[in-house]
N, C-alpha and C positions, 0 to 999 in steps of 0.2 A: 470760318463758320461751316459748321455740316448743311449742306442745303443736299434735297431731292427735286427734282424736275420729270415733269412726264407731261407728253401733251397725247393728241388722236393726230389722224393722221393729215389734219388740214392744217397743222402747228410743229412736226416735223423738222421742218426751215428752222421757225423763228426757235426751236429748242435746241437744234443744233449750235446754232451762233450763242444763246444766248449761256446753253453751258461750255463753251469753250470761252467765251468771254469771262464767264464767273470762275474758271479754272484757274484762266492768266491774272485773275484778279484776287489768291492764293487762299480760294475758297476750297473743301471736299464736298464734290460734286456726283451724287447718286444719279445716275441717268435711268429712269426706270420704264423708259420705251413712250413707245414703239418705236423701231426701225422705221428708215421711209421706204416708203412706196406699199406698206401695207396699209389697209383699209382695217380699222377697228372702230371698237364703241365705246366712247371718251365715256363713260361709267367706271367702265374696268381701269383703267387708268386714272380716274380722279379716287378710287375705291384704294389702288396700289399706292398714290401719295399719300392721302390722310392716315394710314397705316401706320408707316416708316416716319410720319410726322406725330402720331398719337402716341408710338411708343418709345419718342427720344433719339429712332436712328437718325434723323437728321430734325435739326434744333427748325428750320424753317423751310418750307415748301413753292415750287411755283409749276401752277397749272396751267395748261394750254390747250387750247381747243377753235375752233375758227372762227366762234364770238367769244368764246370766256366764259359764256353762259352755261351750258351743261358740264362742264366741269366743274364749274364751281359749286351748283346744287350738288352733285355727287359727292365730291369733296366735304363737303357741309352735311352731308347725310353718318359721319362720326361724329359723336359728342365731343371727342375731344379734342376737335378741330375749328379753327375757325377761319374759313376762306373770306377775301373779299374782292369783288371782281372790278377792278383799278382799271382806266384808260390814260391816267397822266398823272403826277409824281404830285400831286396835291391830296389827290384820295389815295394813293399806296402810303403815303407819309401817318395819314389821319386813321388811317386803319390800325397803324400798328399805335398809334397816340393816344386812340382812345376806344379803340376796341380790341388790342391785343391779338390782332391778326396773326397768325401763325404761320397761313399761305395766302398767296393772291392767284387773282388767275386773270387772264390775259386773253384777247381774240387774234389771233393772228390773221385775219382778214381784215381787223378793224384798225390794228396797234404795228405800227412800223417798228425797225428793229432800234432806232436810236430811240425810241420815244418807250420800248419797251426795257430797255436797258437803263431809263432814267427814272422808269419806277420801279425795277429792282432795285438801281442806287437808292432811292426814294425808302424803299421798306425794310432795309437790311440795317439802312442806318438810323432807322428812325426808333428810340427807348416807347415802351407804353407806359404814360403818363401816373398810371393807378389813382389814388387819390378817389375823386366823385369817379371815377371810370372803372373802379376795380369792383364796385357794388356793381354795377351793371353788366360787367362782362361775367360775374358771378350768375347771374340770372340766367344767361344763354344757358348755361349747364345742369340748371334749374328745374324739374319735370315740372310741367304745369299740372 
C-alpha cells in the first residue's frame, strides 16, 4: 500500500520507527517531515498529509503530533480527507468500518510505539463497511 506519514516535532521518534516498521512491512512509505530536532507547526504538516492523501499520492495517511489532536483538525480541514484520532486498535479498526477513514492520527506523548503500531495494523487492514455507512460518510463531504 502507498501510505504517507508526517508528524511535528514532538512525534519525530514515534514517525521514525513507525515508517521503518511499515517499510519492513513491504509498504511505499512517503516520509513527508519533519526532520528531528527541528521545531515546527504540526498545521503545515497535517496541510502536506491531507494533500498527498486527497490527491491519490498515497491511498492512506498517518498523522503525528504529541496528543494527535492538532493534527488531526488540520488534517480534517481538506474535504477530501477524513482523519480520525485513534489511541487503541478498537477505534483505528472502526474508523475505517464505518466512517472510511483515510488517515489516523496519533499522540506520541500519549500512544507508545507497540500500541501505535497495532493501530496502524488496526486501520490498514481493516475494509469500510459502506452499506448504512456509506450515506453517512457521503454527508461529511456534504456543504451544509
Amino acid at each position: 500500500m502507498r501510505l504517507a506519514i508526517a508528524s511535528d516535532h514532538a512525534a519525530t521518534d514515534l514517525k521514525a520507527e513507525l515508517r521503518d516498521w511499515l517499510i519492513e512491512q513491504g509498504h511505499e512509505v512517503a516520509d513527508l517531515g519533519p526532520d528531528a530536532g527541528e521545531s515546527v507547526d504540526y498545521p503545515d504538516y497535517g496541510y502536506k498529509l491531507a494533500a498527498v492523501v486527497a490527491d491519490g499520492t498515497a491511498e492512506r495517511g498517518i498523522a503525528l503530533c504529541g496528543s494527535g489532536i492538532g493534527i488531526s483538525m488540520a488534517v480534517n480541514r481538506n474535504k477530501d480527507v477524513r482523519c480520525a484520532l485513534v489511541s487503541e486498535p478498537l477505534s483505528a479498526a472502526l474508523s475505517r468500518e464505518h466512517n472510511d477513514a483515510n488517515c489516523i492520527a496519533m499522540g506520541a506523548r500519549l500512544t507508545g510505539v507497540e500500541m501505535a503500531k497495532a493501530c496502524v495494523t488496526a486501520f490498514l487492514n481493516t475494509e469500510f463497511g459502506g452499506d448504512r455507512h456509506a450515506r453517512r460518510v457521503d454527508k461529511l463531504s456534504t456543504p451544509q
